[in-house]
C-alpha positions as CSV (number, residue, x, y, z in Angstrom):
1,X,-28.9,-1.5,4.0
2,X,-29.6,-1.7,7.6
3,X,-25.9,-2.8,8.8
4,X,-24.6,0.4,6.4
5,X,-27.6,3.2,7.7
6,X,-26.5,2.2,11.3
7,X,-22.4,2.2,11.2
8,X,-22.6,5.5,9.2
9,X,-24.9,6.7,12.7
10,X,-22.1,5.5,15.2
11,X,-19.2,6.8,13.5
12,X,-16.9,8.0,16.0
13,X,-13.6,10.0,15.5
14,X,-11.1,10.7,17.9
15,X,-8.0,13.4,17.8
16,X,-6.6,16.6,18.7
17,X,-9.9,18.0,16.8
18,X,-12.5,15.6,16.8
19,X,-14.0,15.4,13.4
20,X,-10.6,16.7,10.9
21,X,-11.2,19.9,9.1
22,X,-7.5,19.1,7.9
23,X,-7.2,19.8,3.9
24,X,-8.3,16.4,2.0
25,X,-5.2,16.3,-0.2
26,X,-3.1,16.9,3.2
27,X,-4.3,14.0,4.5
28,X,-1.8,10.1,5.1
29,X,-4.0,6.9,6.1
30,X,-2.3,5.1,7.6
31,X,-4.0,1.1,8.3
32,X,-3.3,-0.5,11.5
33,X,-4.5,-4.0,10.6
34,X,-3.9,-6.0,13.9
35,X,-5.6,-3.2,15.7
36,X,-8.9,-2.5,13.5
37,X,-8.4,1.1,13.3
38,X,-7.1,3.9,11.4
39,X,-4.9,7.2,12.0
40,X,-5.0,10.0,9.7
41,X,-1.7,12.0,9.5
42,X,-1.0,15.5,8.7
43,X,1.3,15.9,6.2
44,X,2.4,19.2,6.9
45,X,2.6,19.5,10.6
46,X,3.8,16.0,10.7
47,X,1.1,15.0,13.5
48,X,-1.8,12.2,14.1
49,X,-4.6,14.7,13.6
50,X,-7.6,11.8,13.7
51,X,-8.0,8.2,14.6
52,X,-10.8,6.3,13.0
53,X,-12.0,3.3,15.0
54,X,-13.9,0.7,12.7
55,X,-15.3,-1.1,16.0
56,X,-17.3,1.9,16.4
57,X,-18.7,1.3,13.0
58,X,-19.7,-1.9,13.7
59,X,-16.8,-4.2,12.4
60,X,-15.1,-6.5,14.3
61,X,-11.8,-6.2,16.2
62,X,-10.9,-9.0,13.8
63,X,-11.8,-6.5,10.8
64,X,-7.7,-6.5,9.5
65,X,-7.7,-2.9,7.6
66,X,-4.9,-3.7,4.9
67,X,-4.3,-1.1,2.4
68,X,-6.0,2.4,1.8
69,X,-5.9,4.6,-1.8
70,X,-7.0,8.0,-2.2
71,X,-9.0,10.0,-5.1
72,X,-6.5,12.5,-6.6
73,X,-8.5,15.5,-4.9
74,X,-9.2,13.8,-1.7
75,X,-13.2,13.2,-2.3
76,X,-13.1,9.9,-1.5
77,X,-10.8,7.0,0.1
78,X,-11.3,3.1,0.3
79,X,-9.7,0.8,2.4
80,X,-10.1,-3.2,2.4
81,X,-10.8,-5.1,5.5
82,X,-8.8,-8.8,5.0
83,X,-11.1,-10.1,8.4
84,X,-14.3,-8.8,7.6
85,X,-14.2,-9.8,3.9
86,X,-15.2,-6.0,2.6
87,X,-14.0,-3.1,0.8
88,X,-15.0,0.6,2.3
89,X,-16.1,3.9,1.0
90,X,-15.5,6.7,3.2
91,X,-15.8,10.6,2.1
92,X,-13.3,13.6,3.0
93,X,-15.4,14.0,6.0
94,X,-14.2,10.2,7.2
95,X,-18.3,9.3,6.8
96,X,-18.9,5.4,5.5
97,X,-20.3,5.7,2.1
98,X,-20.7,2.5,1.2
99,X,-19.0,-1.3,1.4
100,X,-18.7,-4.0,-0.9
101,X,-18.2,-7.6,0.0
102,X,-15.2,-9.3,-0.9
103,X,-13.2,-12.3,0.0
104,X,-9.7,-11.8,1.5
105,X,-9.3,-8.3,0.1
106,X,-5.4,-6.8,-0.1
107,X,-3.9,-4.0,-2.0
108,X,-6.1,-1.3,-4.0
109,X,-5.7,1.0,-6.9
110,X,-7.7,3.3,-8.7
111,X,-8.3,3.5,-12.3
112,X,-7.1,7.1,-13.5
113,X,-9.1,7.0,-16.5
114,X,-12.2,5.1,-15.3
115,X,-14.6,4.8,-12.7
116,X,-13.0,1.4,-11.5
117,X,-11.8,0.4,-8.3
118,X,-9.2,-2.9,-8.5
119,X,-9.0,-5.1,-5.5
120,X,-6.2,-7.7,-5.2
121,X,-6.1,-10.5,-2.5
122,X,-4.5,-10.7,0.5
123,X,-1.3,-12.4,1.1
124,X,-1.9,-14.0,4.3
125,X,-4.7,-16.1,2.3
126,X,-4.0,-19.7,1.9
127,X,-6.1,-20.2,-1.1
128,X,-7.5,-17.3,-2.6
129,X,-9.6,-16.6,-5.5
130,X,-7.4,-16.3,-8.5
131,X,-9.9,-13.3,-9.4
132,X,-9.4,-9.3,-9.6
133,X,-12.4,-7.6,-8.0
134,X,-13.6,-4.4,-10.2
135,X,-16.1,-2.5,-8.0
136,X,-18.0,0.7,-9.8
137,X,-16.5,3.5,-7.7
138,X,-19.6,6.0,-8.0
139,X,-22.3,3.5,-7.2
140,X,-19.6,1.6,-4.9
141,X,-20.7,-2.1,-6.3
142,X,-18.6,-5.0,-7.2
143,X,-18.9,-4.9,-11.0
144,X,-16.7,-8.2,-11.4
145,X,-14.5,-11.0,-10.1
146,X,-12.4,-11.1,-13.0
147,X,-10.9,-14.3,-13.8
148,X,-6.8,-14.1,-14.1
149,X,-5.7,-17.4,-13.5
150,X,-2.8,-16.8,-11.1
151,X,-2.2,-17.9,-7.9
152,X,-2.1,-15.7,-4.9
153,X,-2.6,-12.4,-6.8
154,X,-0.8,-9.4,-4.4
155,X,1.3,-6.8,-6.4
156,X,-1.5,-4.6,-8.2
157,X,-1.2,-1.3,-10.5
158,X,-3.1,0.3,-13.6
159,X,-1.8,2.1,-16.3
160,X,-2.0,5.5,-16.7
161,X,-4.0,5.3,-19.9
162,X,-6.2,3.4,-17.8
163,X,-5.7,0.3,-20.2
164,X,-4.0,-2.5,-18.7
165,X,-4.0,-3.5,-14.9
166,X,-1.6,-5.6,-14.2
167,X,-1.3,-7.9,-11.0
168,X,1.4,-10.8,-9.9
169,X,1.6,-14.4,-8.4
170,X,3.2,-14.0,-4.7
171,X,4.0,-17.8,-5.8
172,X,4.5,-18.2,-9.2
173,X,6.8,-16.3,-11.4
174,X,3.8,-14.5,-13.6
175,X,1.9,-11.6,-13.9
176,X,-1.6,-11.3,-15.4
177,X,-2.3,-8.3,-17.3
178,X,-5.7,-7.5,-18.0
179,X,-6.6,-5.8,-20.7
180,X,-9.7,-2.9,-19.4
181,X,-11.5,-2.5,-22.6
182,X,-11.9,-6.1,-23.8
183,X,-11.1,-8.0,-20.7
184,X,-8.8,-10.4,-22.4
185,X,-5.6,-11.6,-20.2
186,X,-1.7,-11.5,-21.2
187,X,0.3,-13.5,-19.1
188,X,3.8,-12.8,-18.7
189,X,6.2,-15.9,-17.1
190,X,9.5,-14.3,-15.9
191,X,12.2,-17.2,-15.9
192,X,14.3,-18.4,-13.1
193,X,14.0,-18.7,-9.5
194,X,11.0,-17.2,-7.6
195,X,10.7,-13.9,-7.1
196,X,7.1,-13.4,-5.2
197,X,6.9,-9.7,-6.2
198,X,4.9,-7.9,-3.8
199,X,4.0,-4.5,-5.3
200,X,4.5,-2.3,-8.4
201,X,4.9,0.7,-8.6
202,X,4.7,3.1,-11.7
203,X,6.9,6.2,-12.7
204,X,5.2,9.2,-12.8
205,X,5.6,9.2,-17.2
206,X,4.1,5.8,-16.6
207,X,6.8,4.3,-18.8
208,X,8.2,2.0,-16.2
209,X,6.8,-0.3,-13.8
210,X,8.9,-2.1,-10.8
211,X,8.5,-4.5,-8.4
212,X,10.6,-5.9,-5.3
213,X,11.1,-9.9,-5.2
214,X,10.7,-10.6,-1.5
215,X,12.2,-13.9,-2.1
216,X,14.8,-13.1,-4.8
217,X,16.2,-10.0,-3.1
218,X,15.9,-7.9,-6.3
219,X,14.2,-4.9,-8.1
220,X,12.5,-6.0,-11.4
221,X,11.9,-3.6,-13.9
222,X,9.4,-3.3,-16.6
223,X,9.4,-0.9,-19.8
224,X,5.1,-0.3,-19.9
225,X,5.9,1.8,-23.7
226,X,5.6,-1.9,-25.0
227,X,2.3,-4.2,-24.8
228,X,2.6,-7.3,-22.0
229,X,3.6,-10.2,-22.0
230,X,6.8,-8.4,-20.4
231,X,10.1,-9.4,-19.8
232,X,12.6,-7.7,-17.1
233,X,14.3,-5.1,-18.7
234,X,16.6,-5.1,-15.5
235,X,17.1,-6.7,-12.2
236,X,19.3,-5.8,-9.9
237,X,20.0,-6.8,-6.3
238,X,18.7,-5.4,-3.0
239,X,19.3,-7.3,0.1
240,X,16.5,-7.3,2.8
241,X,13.7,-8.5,1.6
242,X,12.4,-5.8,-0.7
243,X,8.8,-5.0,-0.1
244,X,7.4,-1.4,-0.7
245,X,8.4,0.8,-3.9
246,X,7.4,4.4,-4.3
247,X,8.8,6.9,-7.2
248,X,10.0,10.1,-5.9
249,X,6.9,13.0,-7.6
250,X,10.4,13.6,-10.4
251,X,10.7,10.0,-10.9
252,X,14.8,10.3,-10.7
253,X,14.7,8.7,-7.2
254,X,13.0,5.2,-6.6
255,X,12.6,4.5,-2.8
256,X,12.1,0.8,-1.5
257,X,11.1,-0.4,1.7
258,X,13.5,-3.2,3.0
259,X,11.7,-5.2,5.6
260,X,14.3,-7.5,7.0
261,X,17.3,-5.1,6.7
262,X,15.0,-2.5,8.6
263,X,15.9,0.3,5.8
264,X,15.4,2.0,2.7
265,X,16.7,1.7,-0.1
266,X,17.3,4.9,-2.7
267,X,17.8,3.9,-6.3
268,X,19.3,6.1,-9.0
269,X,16.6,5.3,-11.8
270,X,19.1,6.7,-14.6
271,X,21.7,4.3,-13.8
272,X,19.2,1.8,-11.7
273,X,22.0,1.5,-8.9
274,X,21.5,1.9,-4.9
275,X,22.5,5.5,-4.2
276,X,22.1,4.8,-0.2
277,X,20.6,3.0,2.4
278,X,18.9,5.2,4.9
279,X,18.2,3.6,7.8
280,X,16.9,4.7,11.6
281,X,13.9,4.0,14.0
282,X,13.0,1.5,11.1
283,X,11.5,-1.9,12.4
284,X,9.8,-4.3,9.6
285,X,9.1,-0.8,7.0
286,X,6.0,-1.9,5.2
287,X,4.0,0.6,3.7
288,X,5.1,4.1,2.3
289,X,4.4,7.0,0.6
290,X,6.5,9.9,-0.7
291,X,4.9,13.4,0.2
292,X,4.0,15.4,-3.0
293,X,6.7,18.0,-2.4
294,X,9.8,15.2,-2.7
295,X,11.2,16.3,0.8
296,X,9.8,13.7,3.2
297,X,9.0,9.7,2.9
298,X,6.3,8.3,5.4
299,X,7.0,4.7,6.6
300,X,4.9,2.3,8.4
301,X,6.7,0.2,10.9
302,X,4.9,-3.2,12.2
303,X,7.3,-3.8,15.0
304,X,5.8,-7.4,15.2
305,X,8.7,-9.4,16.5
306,X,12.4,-10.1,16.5
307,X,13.9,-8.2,13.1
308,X,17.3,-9.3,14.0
309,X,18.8,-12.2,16.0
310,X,18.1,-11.4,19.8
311,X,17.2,-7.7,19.4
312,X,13.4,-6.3,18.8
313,X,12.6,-3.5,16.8
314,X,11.9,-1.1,19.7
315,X,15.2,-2.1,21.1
316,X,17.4,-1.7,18.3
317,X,16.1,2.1,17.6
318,X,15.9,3.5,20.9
319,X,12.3,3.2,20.9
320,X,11.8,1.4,24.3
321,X,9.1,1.7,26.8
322,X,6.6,0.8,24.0
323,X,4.6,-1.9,23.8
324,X,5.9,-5.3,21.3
325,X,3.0,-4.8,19.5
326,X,3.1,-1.4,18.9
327,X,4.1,0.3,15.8
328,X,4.9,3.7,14.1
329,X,5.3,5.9,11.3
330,X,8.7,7.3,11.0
331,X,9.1,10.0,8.4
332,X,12.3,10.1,6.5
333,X,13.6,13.9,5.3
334,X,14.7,12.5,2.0
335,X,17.1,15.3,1.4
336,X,19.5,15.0,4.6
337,X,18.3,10.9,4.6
338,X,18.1,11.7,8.9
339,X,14.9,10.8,10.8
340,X,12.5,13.9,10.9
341,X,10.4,12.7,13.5
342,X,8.4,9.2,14.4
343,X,4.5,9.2,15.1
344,X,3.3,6.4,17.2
345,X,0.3,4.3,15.8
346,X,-1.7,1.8,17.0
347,X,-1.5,-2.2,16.7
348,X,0.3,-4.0,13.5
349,X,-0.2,-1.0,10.6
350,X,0.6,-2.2,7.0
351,X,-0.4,0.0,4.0
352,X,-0.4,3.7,3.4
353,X,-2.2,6.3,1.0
354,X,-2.5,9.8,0.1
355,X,-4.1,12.0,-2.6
356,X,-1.9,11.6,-6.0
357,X,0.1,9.2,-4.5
358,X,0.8,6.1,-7.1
């Protein structure tokens, strides 16, 4: 209790404000996981408002902030540290509430029903646990490691129902889907080559779960009215390594990060066809999140290296002058599909999350 008493005592904000009096529910985190801190966007003046250092709260510069989720009316976020082995509670005010231990730590998601908090692994693990963490959100303890017997577990999302969370092998074809109330495990094998789905996301009905193949180059899509084991309902192609889905708030429009093809892809989810490719100041899009309104889509950018033969990132874009290592969020006005603006951030950022966002 010691380590916890003192990093809440040197917590230490920086920003156009100090400590944020920003609206919790206007509020994007945004990870930057090679640089052990994180900025806090808002949403409606399209700005950095706050940067949250975590060396200030005693974690290492090695800490590796991965992936951040939000309660639905901004109370509470978490965010899970891949270097440091934990997963953090911090309130609207940006104060550390608590930490759990973990190993390897990588994407979140929140039980909409329950008090549950589901921890995947991270995918720069060699050899994780093949085990789900479930930590009591109110209390902020790890409840369980629940065994799932996959490899690699990454992709991660619950059901709205809160019955079923489901989480895939970036190495085998499977997903384990665990059921909440008896903890018993379906395991779905897809067939064919390997996919290595990276994340889910849901619909806002909750009727349909997708994930990109990183490896395959498609879009998998799963009907969630039936009971797992699943199989594919469709698959269709999308070049450049498929990474990040997000539903627009209607759930006409899917969204999909591209990583290698530095775009995004927009999928008509009545016909499941690529509508367009939007593209612009995009350098290795990772993480994203669609603001609650529709109109804009916020997208990390690593900028780690080369993302096409001879030509960085910041050279491509007309970003230059920055640093190799630096990246940004560029936010996307999803009706005109032109760059609204881009919002430097610091070192390596990854994931992304915001009130309601699923």
């Amino acid at each position: 209790m010691r380590g916890l008493r003192t990093a809440c005592a040197l917590a230490v904000l920086t920003g156009a404000g100090g400590v944020s009096r920003l609206h919790a529910q206007d509020r994007l985190y945004v990870v930057n996981q090679a640089g052990a801190t994180i900025s806090i966007i808002d949403q409606d003046r399209l700005v950095v408002d706050t940067v949250l250092d975590l060396r200030t709260l005693g974690f290492s510069p090695n800490a590796k902030p991965h992936h951040v989720v939000v309660e639905d009316d901004g109370s509470f976020w978490y965010v899970s540290l891949i270097g440091d082995g934990r997963v953090l509670k911090f309130d609207r005010q940006n104060r550390l509430m608590g930490q759990v231990r973990m190993e390897t730590p990588g994407l979140l998601t929140l039980d909409p029903v329950h008090d549950s908090l589901y921890v995947g692994r991270s995918m720069t693990a060699v050899n994780p646990p093949k085990a789900l963490g479930v930590i009591a959100r109110t209390s902020f303890t790890l409840v369980d490691e629940h065994e799932i017997v996959i490899p690699r577990p990454h992709a991660l999302a619950v059901s709205l129902d809160g019955a079923w969370v489901h989480t895939a092998s970036l190495s085998e074809n499977r997903i384990a889907s665990v059921e909440t109330a008896t903890g018993r495990v379906r395991l779905t094998t897809i067939a064919g080559a390997t996919r290595s789905l990276v994340q889910f996301a849901l619909s806002p009905d909750g009727r349909t779960m997708v994930a990109g193949g990183e490896l395959s180059n498609t879009l998998l899509v799963f009907d969630l009215t039936k009971p797992p084991p699943f199989t594919p309902v469709r698959e269709i192609t999308v070049e450049g390594k498929p990474w990040e889905p997000r539903f627009s708030p209607d759930g006409r429009t899917l969204y999909l990060t591209l990583l290698t093809k530095n775009a995004v892809a927009e999928v008509d989810v009545a016909t499941w066809t690529v509508r367009r490719t939007l593209d612009g100041k995009l350098a290795q899009p990772y993480g994203m999140i669609v603001r609650r309104d529709g109109r804009y889509a916020f997208i990390t950018n690593q900028n780690t290296g080369a993302v096409m033969e001879g030509h960085s990132g910041h050279e491509m874009h007309g970003m230059a002058g920055m640093s190799a290592s630096d990246g940004w969020l560029t936010v996307l006005d999803l009706t005109t599909g032109a760059v609204k603006t881009t919002l430097m951030l610091g070192n390596g950022p990854t994931g992304a999350g915001a009130a309601r966002a699923r």
